[in-house]
FISEGU-381288 format. One line per 4 residues: number of its first residue (from 0); for each residue x, y, z of C-alpha. Coordinates in steps of 0.02 Angstrom, whole numbers, plus 50000, padded with zeros to 5 digits. Example, Ala and Ser with C-alpha at 12.3 -4.5 7.8 and 13.67 -1.06 7.14 Angstrom:
// residues 2
0) 50615:49775:50390; 50684:49947:50357
//
This chain:
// residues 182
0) 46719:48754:47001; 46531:48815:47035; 46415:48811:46872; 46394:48996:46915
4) 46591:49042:46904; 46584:48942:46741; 46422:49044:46673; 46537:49188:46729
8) 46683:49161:46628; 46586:49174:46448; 46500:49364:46514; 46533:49475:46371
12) 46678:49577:46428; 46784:49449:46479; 46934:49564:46523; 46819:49628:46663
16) 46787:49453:46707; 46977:49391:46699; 47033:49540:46809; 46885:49506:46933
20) 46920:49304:46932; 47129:49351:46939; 47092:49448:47109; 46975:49326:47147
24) 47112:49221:47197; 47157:49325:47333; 47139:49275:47518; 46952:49337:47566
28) 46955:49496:47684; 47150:49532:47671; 47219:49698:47659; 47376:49749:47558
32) 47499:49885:47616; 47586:49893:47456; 47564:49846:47296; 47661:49851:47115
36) 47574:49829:46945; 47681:49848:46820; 47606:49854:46646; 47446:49918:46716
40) 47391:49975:46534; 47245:50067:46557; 47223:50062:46759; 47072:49958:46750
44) 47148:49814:46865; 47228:49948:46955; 47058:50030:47017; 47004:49847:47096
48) 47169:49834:47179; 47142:50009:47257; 47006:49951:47334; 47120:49819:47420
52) 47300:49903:47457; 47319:50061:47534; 47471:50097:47407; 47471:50038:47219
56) 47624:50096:47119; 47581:50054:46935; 47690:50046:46790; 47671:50043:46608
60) 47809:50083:46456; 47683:50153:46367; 47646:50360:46395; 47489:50337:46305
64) 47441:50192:46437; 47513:50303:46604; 47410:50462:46541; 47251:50368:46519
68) 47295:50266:46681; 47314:50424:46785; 47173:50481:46717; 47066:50334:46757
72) 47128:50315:46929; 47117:50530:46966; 47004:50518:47094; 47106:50363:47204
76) 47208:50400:47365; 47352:50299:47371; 47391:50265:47181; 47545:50330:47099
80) 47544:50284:46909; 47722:50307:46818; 47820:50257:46654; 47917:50111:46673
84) 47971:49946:46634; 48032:49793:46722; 48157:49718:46727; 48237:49872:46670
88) 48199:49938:46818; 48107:49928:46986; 48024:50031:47139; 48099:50076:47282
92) 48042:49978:47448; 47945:49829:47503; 47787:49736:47427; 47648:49607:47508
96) 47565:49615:47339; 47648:49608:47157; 47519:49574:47003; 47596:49516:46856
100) 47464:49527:46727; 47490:49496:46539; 47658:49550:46535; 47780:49395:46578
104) 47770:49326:46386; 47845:49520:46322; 48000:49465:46394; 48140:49376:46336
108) 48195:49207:46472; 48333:49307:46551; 48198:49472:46583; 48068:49335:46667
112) 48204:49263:46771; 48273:49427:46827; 48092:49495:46832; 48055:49316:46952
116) 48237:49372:47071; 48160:49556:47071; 47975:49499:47117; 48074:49389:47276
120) 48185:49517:47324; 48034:49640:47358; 47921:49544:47442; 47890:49545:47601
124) 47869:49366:47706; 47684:49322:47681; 47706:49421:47523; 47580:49379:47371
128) 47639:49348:47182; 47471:49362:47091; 47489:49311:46879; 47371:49319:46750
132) 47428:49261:46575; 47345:49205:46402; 47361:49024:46379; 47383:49022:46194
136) 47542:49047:46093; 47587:49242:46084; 47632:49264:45886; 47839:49319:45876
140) 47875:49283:46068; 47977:49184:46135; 47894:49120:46292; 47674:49090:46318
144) 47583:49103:46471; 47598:48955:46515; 47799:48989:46536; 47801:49124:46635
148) 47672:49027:46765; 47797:48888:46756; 47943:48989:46794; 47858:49073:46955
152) 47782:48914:47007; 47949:48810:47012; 48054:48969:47114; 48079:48884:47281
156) 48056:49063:47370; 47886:49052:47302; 47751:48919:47367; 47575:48895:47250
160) 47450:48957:47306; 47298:48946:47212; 47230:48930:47021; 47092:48964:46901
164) 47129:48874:46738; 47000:48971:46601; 47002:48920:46408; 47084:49055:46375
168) 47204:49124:46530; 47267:49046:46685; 47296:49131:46850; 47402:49081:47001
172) 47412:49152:47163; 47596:49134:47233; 47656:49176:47424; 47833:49204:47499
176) 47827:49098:47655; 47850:49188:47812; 47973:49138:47942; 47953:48965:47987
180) 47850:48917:47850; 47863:48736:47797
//
């Protein structure tokens, strides 16, 4: 790691930072089709990745979160921002891009491991599985960060990619190998 991405993770608004350092991860100059967010709170990661996929569909349970969301991301082509909730339920079609961000640890084991078949099932080969989790214990959850990375990283229709341990978070870039991939 530079000394200037280090200086970068202690900037004041770190959430901008963690979001910026999360897509950071991403292969350099790549396009997306289609992407899925769910629990895009707010929309702010969901503006960046507009300005990567020519379709985001973003999710959040919250109507507070979706309102605000929509309202952020008003002026994108492209994004559709809806209620919803995973594993619960899921989109329609194909993905080269699903960003799991601060959500895994909300579930319960059997939700990440159905959320983890769901993720597979929807990518398309070359496909991109992009996580960003707190590393510290989550007060009255069952799993951390730290378990939900685990449980992506050990799916064998899912290859490692890429990650940026922080003090705080961890991201990892995952990929569905294409036809013919080793």
């Amino acid at each position: 790691m530079t000394d200037l991405r280090k200086r970068t993770l202690h900037l004041p608004d770190g959430e901008a930072d963690k979001r910026r350092t999360t897509l950071g991860l991403l292969p350099t100059g790549r396009r997306y089709r289609r992407a899925f967010e769910p629990g895009c709170s707010l929309g702010l990661m969901t503006r960046l990745l507009a300005e990567r996929c020519d379709e985001v569909v973003a999710w959040d349970v919250s109507e507070t979160a979706v309102s605000r969301a929509r309202e952020r991301c008003r002026d994108l082509t492209g994004v559709e921002v809806c209620r919803g909730a995973v594993p619960a339920s899921w989109p329609d079609g194909r993905f080269d891009l699903v960003v799991l961000s601060e959500i895994g640890y909300f579930l319960q084991e059997e939700e990440l491991a159905r959320t983890l078949r769901l993720t597979v099932d929807a990518l398309v080969e070359d496909g991109i599985v992009l996580l960003c989790h707190w590393r510290h214990p989550v007060d009255g959850w069952a799993l951390d960060g730290e378990d939900v990375n685990a449980v992506f990283a050990s799916s064998p229709s899912l290859r490692v990619e890429g990650t940026h341990e922080a003090d705080d978070f961890v991201a990892i870039m995952l990929s569905r190998p294409g036809a013919g991939a080793p």
